[in-house]
N, C-alpha and C positions, 0 to 999 in steps of 0.2 A: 504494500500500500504506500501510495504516493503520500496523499491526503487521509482525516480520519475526524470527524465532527458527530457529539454528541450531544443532544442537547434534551431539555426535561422542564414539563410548568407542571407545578402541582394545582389541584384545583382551586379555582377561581381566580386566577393570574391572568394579570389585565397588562397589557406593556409590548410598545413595538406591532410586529406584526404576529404575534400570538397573544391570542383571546382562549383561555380556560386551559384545562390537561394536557399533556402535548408530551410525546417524544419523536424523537427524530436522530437517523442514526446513517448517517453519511461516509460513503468510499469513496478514495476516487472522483471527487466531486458530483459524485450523483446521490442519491436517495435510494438507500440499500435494502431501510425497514422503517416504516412508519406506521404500521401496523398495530400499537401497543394497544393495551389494556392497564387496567388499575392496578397499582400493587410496583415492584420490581422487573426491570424487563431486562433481557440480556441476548447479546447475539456474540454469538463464536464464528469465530473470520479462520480462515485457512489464510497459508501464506502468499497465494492468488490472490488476497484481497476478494475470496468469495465468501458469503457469509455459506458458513456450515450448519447451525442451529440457532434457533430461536427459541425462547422459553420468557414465560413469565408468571411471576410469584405472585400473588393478592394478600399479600401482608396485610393489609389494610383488613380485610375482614372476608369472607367466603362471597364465591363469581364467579364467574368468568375465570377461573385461572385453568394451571396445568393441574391444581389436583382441590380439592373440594373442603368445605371445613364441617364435620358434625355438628349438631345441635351438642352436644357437649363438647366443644370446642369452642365456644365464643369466646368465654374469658379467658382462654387459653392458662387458668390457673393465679391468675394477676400478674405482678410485675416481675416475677421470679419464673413464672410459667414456660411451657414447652410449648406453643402452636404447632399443627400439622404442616402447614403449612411453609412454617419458614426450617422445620425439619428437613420437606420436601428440597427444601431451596439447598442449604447446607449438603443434603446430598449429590445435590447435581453439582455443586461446585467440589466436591469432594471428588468426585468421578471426573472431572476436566483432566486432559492430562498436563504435565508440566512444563511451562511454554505456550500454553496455550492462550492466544491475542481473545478477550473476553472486553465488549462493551457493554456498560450496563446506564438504566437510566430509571428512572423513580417517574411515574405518572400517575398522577390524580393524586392519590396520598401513601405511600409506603412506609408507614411504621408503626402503627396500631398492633400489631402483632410480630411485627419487625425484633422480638428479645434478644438475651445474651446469645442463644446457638444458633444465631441468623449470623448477628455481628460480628462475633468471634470466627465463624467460618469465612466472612469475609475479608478478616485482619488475616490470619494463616494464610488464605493461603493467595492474596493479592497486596496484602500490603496495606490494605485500604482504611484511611483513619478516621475521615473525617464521616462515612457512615456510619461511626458511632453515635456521634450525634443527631441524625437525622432526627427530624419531628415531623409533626403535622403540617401536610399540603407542601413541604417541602422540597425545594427543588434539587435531583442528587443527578450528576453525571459525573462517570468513570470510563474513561480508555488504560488498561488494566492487560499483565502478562502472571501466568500464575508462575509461582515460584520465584517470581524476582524482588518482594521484600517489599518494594513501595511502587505504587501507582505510574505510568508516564503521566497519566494527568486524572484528576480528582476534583470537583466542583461540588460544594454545598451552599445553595441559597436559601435560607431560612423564609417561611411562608411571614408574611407580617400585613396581612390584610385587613383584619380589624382597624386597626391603627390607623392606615394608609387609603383606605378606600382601595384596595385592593393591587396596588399601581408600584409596587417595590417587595419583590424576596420573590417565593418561589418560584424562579427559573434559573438553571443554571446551563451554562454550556461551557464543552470542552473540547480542545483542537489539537492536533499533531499534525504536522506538516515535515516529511520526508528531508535530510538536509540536501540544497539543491533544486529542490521541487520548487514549485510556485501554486498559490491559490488559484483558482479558476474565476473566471469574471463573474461566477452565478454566487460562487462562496463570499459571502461577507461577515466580519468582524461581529460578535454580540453587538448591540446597539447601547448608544453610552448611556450611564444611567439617567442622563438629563432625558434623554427618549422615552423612558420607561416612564419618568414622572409627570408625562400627560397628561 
C-alpha cells in the first residue's frame, strides 16, 4: 500500500462533510470498505493492499454484528464483567497472524461493552493505547501491525456533544502515506477544526 486513510464519527457528529456514524477505510486512494455497522469494525489488508477480511464487533450493545448478545448478557456483569461479544472480538484478534496490516474504526458508539478482555487484547497484541480510553459516541481510528508493540497511527476523538451542540469530538481520522508516495487529488487532509465548529 501506497496510501492508507481511516476514518470514524460516533453518533450524532455534526462537522465538515460528515453528518452522524460514519467509517471509512481507504487504499490506495480509493474506498476499500464503507460498509460499517455499530460497534468496532476492522479490515485485514494482504500485502496487495487487498482487503482480506472484514469483521465487526457491536460492543455497544446486541445487532447487527458478527455474533449476537443473550438476554442474559446485557449487563455483561457491570464494570468488571465479560460480554460475549467483545470475547468474540478478542478472539478474532487473537487468531490474526503476526504481521498482520489490521484497520480498525469505532462507529456509532463502541464501548458500552467495550471491558478489560476487549482492551487488553487490543494493547497485546497491536500496541494500541489510546483505546483504553474510549467512551461514548466516540470517535476511535487505528492503522495497526500485530506484533509490533505500538500502532503506525492511533486516533481518539472524544464525543463532546452535549456541551457543543454536537459540532466538536467524535470523529477521528488516520493516515499513512508510503515514503515517496504522494496523496491523490481526491484525498484531502481532516478539515481544520475551525471547519468542524460550524
Amino acid at each position: 500500500c501506497d496510501a492508507i486513510v481511516v476514518e470514524s464519527a460516533g453518533m450524532g457528529y455534526r462537522g465538515g462533510s460528515v453528518d452522524g456514524a460514519m467509517c471509512r477505510f481507504e487504499l490506495d486512494h480509493v474506498t476499500a470498505h464503507a460498509n460499517c455497522s455499530r460497534g468496532l469494525n476492522f479490515v485485514v489488508v494482504d500485502g496487495r493492499c487487498e482487503v482480506l477480511e472484514t469483521r465487526v464487533f457491536d460492543v455497544h450493545g446486541s445487532g447487527h454484528a458478527d455474533t449476537q448478545h443473550d438476554d442474559d448478557d446485557v449487563d455483561c456483569g457491570g464494570s468488571e464483567g465479560v460480554c460475549k461479544e467483545e470475547v468474540a472480538m478478542a478472539a478474532f484478534v487473537a487468531s490474526l497472524p503476526q504481521n498482520a496490516l489490521v484497520l480498525v474504526a469505532a462507529m456509532d458508539e463502541a464501548s458500552v461493552r467495550l471491558k478489560k478482555t476487549g482492551r487488553a487484547a487490543m494493547r497485546d497484541a497491536f500496541g494500541a493505547e489510546l483505546i483504553q480510553d474510549i467512551g461514548g459516541r466516540d470517535g476511535y481510528a487505528a492503522i495497526l501491525v500485530k506484533g509490533h508493540g505500538a500502532p503506525i497511527d492511533e486516533a481518539l476523538n472524544p464525543y463532546d456533544g452535549m456541551r457543543s451542540g454536537y459540532k466538536t469530538g467524535g470523529f477521528a481520522r488516520v493516515a499513512w502515506l508510503a515514503p515517496g508516495a504522494s496523496w491523490a487529488p481526491t484525498v484531502t487532509p481532516a478539515p481544520p477544526v475551525s471547519e468542524w465548529l460550524r
